[in-house]
N, C-alpha and C positions, 0 to 999 in steps of 0.2 A: 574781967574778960567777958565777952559779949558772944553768945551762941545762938543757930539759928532756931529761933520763935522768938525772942526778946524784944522787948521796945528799946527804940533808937529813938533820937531825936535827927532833922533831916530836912532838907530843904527841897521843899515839893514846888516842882515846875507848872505843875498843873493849880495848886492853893497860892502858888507864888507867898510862903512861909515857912519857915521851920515848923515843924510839927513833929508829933508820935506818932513812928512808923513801926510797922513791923519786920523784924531783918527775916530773909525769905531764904538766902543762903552766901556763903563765904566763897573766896578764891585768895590762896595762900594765907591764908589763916587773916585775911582783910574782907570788910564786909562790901559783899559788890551789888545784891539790890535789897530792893527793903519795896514795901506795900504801905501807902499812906491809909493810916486808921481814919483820916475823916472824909478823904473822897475815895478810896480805895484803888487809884492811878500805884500802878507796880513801875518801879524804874531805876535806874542807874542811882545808887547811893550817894546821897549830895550832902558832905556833914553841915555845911553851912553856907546863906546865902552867897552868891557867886560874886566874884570882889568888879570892882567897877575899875577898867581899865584904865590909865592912867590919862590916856589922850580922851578920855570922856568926860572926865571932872573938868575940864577948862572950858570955857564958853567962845565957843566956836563963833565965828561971824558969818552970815548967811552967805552963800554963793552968788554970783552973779547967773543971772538966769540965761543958759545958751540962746542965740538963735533959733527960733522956732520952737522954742517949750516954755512951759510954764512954771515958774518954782513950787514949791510944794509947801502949804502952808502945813504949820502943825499947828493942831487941835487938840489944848487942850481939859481934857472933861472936867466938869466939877460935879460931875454928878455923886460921887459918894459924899462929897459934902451935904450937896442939896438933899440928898437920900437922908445923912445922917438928922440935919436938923428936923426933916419931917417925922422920921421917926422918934425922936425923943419929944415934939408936940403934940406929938395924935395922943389924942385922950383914950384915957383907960378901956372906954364904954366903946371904940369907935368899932364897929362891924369890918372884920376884914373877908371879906367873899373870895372860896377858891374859883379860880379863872377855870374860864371855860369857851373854847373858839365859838361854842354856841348861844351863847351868853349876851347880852346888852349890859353897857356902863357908864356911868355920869363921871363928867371931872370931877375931880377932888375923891374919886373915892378910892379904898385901900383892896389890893386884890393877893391874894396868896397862888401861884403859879410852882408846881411842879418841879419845874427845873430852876429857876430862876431865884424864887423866894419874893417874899413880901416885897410890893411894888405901888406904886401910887400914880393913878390914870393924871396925866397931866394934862391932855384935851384928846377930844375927839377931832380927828382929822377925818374920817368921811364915815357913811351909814355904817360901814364895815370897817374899819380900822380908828384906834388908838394908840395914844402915845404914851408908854409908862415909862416914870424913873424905879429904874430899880438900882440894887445898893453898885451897881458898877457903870451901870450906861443907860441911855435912855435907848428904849425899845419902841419899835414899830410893830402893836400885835393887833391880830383880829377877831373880830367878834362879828355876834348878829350871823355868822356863816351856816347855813343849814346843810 
């Protein structure tokens, strides 16, 4: 039986995973929120990821696009791939620089950001702005800004 301070395991909307959460407190003797220990999002007790609806699994065939609109292409990323392979190539020795908006950076080089985490400049797109992969999307950040 599970009382409230205990770890739970728990499907966090925000980590989008099951993780160790903290249960925060009960309703009839069922656990109703819990605090994720690794981002610390408090919310509705989710025991396990949320099931995939049955009309989702089939592969649907695109709409025919109305009069006067355009369809909507979907997009999608590969960027945690490309994130994953660079990160298991970067050598040991490589310099990772924490980012800084006031900062200047070369392609190819690796940056440590705050919120984000470990990223890698993929070009410079003008004096003031670049492009980094980071492990979920490519970002538009900027630099050189005084």
């Amino acid at each position: 039986m599970t009382s409230v301070g205990d770890n739970i395991d728990a499907y966090c909307l925000k980590c989008k995973l099951v993780l160790a959460h903290v249960i925060l407190f009960k309703v009839d003797g069922k656990v109703n929120r819990v605090k994720c220990k690794t981002c610390g999002a408090e919310h509705k007790y989710r025991g396990v990821k949320p099931a995939v609806k049955k009309n989702e699994t089939a592969v649907r065939a695109p709409r025919a696009a109305k009069a006067g609109k355009t369809a909507r292409k979907e997009v999608i990323s590969d960027a945690p791939l490309q994130w994953d392979l660079k990160s298991r190539n970067m050598q040991p020795q490589t310099p990772i620089r924490d980012y800084s908006i006031r900062e200047g950076f070369k392609a190819g080089s690796a940056i440590n950001h705050p919120v984000f985490g470990v990223g890698f400049v993929e070009k410079i797109v003008s004096d003031k702005s670049i492009s980094v992969l980071f492990h979920d999307a490519v970002r538009l950040m900027g630099m050189n800004v005084t």
